[in-house]
C-alpha positions as CSV (number, residue, x, y, z in Angstrom):
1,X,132.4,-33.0,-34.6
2,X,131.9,-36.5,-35.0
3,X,132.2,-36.9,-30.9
4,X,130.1,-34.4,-30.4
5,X,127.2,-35.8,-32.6
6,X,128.0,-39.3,-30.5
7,X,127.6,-37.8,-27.3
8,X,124.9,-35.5,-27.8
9,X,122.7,-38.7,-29.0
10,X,124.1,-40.8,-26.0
11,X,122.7,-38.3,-24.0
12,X,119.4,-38.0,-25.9
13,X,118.9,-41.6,-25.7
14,X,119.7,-41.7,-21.8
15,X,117.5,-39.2,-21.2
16,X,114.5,-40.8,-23.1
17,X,115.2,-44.2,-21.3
18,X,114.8,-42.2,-17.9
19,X,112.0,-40.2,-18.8
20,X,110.6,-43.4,-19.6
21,X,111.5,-45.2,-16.4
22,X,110.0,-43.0,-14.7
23,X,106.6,-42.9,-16.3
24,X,106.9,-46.5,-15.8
25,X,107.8,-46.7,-12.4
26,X,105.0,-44.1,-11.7
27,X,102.2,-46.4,-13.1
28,X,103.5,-49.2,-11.0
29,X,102.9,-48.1,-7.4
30,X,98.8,-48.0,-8.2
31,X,99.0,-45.4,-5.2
32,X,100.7,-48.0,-2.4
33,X,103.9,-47.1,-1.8
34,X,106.2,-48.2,1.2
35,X,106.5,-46.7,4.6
36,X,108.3,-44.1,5.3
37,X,110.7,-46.1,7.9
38,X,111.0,-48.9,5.5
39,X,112.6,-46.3,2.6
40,X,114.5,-44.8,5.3
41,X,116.5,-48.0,5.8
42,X,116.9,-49.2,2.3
43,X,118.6,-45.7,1.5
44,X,120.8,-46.4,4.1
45,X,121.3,-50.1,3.0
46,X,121.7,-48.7,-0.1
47,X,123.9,-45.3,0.2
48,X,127.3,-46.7,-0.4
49,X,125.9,-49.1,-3.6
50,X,124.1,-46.5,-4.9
51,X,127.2,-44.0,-5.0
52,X,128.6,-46.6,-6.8
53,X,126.3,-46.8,-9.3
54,X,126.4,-43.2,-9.7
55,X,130.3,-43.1,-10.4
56,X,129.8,-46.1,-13.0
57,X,127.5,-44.4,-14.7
58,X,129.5,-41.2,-15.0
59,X,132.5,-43.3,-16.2
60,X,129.9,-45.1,-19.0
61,X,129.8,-41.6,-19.9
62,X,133.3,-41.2,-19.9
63,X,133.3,-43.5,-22.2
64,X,131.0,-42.7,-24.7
65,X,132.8,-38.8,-24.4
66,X,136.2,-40.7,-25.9
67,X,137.3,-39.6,-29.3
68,X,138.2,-43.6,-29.4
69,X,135.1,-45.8,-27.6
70,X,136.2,-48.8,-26.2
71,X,133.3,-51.0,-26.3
72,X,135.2,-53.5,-24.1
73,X,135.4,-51.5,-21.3
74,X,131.5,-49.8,-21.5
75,X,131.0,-53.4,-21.5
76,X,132.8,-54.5,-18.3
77,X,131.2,-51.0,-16.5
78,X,127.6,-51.9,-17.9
79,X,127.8,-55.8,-16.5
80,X,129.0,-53.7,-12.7
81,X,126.2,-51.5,-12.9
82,X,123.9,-54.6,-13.5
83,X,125.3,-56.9,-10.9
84,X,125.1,-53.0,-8.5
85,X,121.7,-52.8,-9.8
86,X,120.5,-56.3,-8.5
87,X,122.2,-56.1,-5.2
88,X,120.0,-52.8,-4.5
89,X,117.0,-54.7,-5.7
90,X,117.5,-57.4,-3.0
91,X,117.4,-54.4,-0.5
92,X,114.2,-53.1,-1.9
93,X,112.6,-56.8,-1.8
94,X,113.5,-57.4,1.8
95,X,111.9,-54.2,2.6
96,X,109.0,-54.6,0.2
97,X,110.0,-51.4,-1.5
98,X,108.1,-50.9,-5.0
99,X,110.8,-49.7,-8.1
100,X,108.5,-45.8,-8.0
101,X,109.9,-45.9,-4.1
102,X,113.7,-46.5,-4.9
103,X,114.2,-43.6,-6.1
């Protein structure tokens, strides 16, 4: 029951952090957004990092889904994700790409 309680608001609070992310993100562009050719190459720049931070994410999940949450190792994952995180946003500044573009 406990886990279940845990998970359930790990899962809330994600969700509010991406719904506001996006409403951020949104607001940001000001109606400029990149070229089409331009997002075209950052996703491919991007594909393999961006799979990764997918998999880390769902293993943060893992995580938090434990009975036992070691906070150690959602740690470790959260410092990849950053470090994948700011190696895609050196893609998206070499092709002038704003954050509502990345998607």
């Amino acid at each position: 029951m406990k886990k279940n309680i845990i998970v359930g608001i790990a899962m809330a609070a994600g969700v509010l952090t991406m719904s506001a992310m996006s409403a951020s993100a949104a607001g940001s562009c000001n109606g400029t957004c990149a070229d089409q050719q331009s997002i075209q190459q950052f996703k491919q720049e991007t594909s393999v990092l961006s799979g990764n931070v997918e998999s880390i994410e769902a293993q943060i999940r893992e995580q938090y889904s434990n009975d036992s949450i070691d906070i150690r190792k959602i740690d470790e994952l959260e410092a990849q994700l950053k470090t994948l995180k700011d190696r895609i946003e050196v893609f998206a500044l070499k092709y002038n790409i704003p954050k509502c573009s990345q998607g």
